[in-house]
C-alpha positions in Angstrom: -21.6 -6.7 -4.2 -18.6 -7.0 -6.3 -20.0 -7.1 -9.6 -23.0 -8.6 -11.4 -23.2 -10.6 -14.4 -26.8 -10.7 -16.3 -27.8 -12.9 -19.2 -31.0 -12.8 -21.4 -32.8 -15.4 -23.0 -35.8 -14.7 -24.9 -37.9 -12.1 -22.9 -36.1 -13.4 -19.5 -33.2 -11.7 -18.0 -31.4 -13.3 -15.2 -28.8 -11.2 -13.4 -26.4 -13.2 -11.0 -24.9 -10.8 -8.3 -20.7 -11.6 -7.2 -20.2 -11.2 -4.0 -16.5 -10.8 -2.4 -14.7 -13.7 -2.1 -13.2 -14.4 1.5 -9.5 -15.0 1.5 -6.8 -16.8 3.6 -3.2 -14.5 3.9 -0.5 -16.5 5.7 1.7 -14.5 8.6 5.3 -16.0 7.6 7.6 -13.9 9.8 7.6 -12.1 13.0 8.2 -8.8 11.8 5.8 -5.8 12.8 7.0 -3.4 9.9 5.0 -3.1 6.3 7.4 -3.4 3.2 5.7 -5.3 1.0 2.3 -4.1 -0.5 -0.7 -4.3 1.6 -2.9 -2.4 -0.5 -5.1 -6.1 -0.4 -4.5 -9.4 0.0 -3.4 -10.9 -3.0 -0.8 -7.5 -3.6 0.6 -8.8 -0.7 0.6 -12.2 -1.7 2.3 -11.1 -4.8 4.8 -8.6 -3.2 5.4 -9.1 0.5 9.0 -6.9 0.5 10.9 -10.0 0.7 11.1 -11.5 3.8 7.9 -13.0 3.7 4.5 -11.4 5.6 4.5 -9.9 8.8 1.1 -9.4 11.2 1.0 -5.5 10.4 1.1 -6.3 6.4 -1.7 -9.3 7.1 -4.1 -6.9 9.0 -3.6 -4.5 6.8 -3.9 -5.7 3.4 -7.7 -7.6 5.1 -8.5 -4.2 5.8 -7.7 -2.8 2.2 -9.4 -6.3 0.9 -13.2 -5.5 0.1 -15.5 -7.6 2.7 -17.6 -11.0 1.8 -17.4 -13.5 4.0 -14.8 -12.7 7.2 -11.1 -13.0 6.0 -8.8 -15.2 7.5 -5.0 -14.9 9.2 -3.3 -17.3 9.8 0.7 -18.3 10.7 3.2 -20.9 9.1 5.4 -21.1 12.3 5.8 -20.5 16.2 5.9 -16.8 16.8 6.8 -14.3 19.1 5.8 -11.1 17.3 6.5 -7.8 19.4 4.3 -4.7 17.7 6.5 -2.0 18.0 4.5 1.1 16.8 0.9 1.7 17.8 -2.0 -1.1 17.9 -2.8 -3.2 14.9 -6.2 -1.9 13.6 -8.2 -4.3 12.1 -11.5 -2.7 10.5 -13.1 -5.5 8.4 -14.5 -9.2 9.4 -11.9 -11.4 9.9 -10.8 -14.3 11.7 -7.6 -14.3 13.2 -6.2 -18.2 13.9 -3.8 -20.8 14.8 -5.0 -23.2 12.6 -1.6 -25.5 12.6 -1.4 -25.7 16.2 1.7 -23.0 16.5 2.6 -21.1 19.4 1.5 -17.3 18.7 2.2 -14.8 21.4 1.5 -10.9 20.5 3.4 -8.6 23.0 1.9 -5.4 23.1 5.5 -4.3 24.3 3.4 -2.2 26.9 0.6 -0.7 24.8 -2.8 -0.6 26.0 -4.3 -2.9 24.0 -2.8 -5.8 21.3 -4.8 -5.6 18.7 -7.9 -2.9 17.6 -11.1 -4.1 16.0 -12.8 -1.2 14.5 -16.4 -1.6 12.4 -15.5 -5.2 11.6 -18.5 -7.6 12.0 -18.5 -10.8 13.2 -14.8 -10.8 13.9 -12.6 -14.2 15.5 -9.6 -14.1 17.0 -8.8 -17.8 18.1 -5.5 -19.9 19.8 -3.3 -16.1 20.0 -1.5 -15.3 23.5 -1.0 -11.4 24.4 1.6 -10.5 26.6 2.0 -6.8 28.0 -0.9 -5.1 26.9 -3.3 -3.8 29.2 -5.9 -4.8 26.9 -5.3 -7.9 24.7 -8.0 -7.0 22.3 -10.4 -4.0 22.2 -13.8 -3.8 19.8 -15.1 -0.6 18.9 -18.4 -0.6 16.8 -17.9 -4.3 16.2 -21.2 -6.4 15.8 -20.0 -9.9 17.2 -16.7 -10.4 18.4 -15.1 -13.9 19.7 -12.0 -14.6 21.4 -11.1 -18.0 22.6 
C-alpha cells in the first residue's frame, strides 16, 4: 500500500487504500551504461542523461519503482543491445516486451546468463532474442516466470 485516504461522514468512516500504480518506461537506445537517474521510473523519465534510456537504466529504475501491478519495458526501435558489465538484475514484477513488433536481441557478450530475475513475482519477458549467454534468463526466488 502506497498510501490511504479515509473520509467520515456522520459516525461512518470509509478509508480507501492506494495501491502502486504500474508503469510503462520506454528503452530508447542501445546503450548498457546508467547516466541518467534511475532511482524510479518517472526520475528516469524526467532525467535519462541525455541520450535517451538504455536497458540497464529501465531495469533499474522498475527495481527502485515500488511494486503494484508488474511494470512494464518496453523498446521504441530495433535493437542490438550488448550488456557489457555483469547481468541485468531485475528484482521486482515486471514484464519485459516487444510490444511494436521490433527486433530485440540481448547479447550476453559471453556471460552466463542475460538477464537475472531475483524476488520478482509474476515476471514476463516476451518477443526478446539472447545471443551468447549460457543462460538467456535465470529466476531466483521468483513466483511465476514466463518467457515466450
Amino acid at each position: 500500500m502506497i498510501g490511504a485516504r479515509w473520509f467520515a461522514m456522520g459516525g461512518l468512516m470509509l478509508v480507501i487504500c492506494l495501491a502502486a500504480a504500474a508503469d510503462t518506461v520506454v528503452v530508447s537506445n542501445n546503450n548498457d551504461l546508467i547516466n541518467g537517474n534511475p532511482s524510479s521510473i518517472t526520475n528516469l523519465q524526467s532525467n535519462d542523461g541525455g541520450d535517451g534510456i538504455s536497458i540497464r537504466e529501465a531495469i533499474t529504475a522498475v527495481t527502485n519503482t515500488a511494486a503494484g501491478a508488474p511494470h512494464t519495458i518496453t523498446f521504441d526501435d530495433d535493437y542490438i543491445i550488448t550488456l557489457t558489465t555483469d547481468s541485468a538484475a531485475i528484482s521486482q514484477p515486471s514484464t519485459i516486451v516487444d510490444s511494436g513488433g521490433f527486433d530485440i536481441t540481448i547479447d550476453g557478450d559471453g556471460a552466463y546468463w542475460g538477464l537475472l530475475l531475483v524476488f520478482g513475482a509474476f515476471s514476463e519477458i516476451r518477443d526478446i532474442n539472447f545471443v551468447d549467454c549460457t543462460i538467456a534468463v535465470r529466476a531466483q526466488n521468483t513466483n511465476s516466470l514466463t518467457v515466450e
